[in-house]
C-alpha positions as CSV (number, residue, x, y, z in Angstrom):
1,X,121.7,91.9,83.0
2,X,122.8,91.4,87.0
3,X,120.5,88.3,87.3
4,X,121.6,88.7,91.0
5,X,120.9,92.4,91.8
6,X,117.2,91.5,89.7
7,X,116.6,88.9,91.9
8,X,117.3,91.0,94.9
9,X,114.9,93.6,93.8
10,X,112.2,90.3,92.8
11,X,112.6,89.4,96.7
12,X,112.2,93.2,97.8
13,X,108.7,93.3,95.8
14,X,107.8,89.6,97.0
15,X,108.3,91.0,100.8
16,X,106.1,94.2,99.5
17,X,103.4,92.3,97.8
18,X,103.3,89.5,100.5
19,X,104.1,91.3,103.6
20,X,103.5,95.1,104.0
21,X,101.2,96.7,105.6
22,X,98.0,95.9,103.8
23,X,97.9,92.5,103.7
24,X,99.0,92.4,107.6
25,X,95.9,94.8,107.7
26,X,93.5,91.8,105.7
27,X,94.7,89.4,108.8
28,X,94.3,92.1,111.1
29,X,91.6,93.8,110.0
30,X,91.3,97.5,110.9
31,X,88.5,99.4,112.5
32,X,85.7,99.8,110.2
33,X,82.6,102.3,109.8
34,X,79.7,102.1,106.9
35,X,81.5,105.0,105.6
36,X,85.1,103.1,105.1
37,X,83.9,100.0,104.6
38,X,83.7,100.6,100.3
39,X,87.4,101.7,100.8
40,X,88.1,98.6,102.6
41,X,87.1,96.3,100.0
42,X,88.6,98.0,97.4
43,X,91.8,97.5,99.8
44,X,91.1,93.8,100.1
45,X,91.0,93.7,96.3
46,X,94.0,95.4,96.0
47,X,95.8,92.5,98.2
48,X,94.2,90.3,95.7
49,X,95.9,91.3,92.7
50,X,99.3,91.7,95.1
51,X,98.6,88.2,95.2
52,X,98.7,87.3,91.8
53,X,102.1,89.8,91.7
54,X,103.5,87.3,94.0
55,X,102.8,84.2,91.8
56,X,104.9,86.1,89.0
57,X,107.3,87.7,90.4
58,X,107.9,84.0,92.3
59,X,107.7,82.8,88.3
60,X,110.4,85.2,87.5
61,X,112.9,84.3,90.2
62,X,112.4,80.6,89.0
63,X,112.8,81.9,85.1
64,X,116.4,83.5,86.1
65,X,117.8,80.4,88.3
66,X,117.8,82.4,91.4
67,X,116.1,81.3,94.7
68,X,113.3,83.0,96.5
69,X,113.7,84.1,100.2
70,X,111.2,83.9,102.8
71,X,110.2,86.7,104.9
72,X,107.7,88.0,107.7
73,X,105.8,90.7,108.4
74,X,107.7,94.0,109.5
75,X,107.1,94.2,113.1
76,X,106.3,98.0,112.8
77,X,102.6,96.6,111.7
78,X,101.7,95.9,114.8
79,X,101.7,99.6,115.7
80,X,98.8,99.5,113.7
81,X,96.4,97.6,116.0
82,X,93.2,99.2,116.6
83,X,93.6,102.3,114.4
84,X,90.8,103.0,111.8
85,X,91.2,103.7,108.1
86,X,91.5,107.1,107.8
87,X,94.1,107.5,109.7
88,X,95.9,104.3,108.4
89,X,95.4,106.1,105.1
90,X,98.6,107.6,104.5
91,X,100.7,105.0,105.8
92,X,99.3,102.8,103.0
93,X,99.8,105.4,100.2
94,X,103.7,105.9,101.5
95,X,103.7,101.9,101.0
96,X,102.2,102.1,97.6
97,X,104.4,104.5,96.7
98,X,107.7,102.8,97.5
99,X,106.4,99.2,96.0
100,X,105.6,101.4,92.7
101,X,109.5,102.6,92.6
102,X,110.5,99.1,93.4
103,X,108.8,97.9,90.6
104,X,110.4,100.6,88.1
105,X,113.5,99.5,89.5
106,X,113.4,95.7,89.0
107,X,112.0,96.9,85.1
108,X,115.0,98.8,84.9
109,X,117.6,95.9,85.7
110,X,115.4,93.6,83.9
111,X,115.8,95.7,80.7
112,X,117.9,93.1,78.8
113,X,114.8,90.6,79.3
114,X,112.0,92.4,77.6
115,X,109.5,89.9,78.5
116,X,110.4,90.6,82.2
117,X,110.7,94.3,82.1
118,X,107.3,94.8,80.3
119,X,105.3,92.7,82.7
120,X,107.1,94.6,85.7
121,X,106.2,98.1,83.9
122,X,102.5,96.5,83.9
123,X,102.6,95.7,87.4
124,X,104.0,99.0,88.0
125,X,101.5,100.7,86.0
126,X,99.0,98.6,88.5
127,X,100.2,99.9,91.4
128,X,100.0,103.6,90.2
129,X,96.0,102.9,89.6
130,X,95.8,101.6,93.0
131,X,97.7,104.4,94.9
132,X,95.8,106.6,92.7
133,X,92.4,104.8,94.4
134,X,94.3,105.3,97.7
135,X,95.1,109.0,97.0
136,X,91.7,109.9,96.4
137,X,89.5,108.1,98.9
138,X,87.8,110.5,101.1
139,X,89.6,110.9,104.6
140,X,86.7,112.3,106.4
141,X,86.1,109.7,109.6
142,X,83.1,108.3,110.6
């Protein structure tokens, strides 16, 4: 096992999890209407468990030795001032969809370390139920 290239992909998920689009969106929150306020909160949720992703994956680096690197948000998230949900929609989908690769990835260079590689597959399986919530919310505006 590259304990360096894991830990690279460990930092890539941390920036995911910590600093995507979402949880720039719970800071910032988007415009909301009574009829996308039930997919807000399951949003909110989902930033919830991606915190609880980042105490692990933070756990991992520490198991392997390596450091964790700090990061900010990407400053393309402020083009997303003052745009509702639906249209928001498939920008956090695309998002879900590349932290549920990364994940796969970091199971796949974690493969000599069971224990690591099954809890990233169950935080990959996670993130496939919530893109799955993402896919099929309704994106009829208000």
């Amino acid at each position: 096992m590259n304990a360096v290239a894991l830990a690279e992909q460990l930092n890539r998920l941390i920036a995911l999890e910590q600093r995507g689009l979402a949880e720039h969106l719970r800071e910032a929150r988007p415009y909301l209407t009574p009829r996308t306020f039930a997919l807000w909160r399951k949003i909110e949720q989902m930033g919830d468990v991606s915190a609880h992703h980042v105490a692990r994956l933070s756990a991992m680096l520490a198991d392997l030795g390596q450091p964790q690197r700090a990061g900010g948000f990407e400053p393309r998230v402020a083009d997303f001032h003052f745009i509702d949900l639906p249209r928001l929609l498939p920008e956090l989908v695309a998002i879900k969809e590349a932290k549920a690769k990364a994940y796969h990835r970091a199971a796949q260079l974690a493969s000599e370390r069971a224990d690591l590689a099954t809890e990233l597959e169950a935080m990959a399986q996670v993130t496939h139920e919530q893109l799955a919530t993402l896919q099929g919310a309704p994106l009829t505006r208000a």
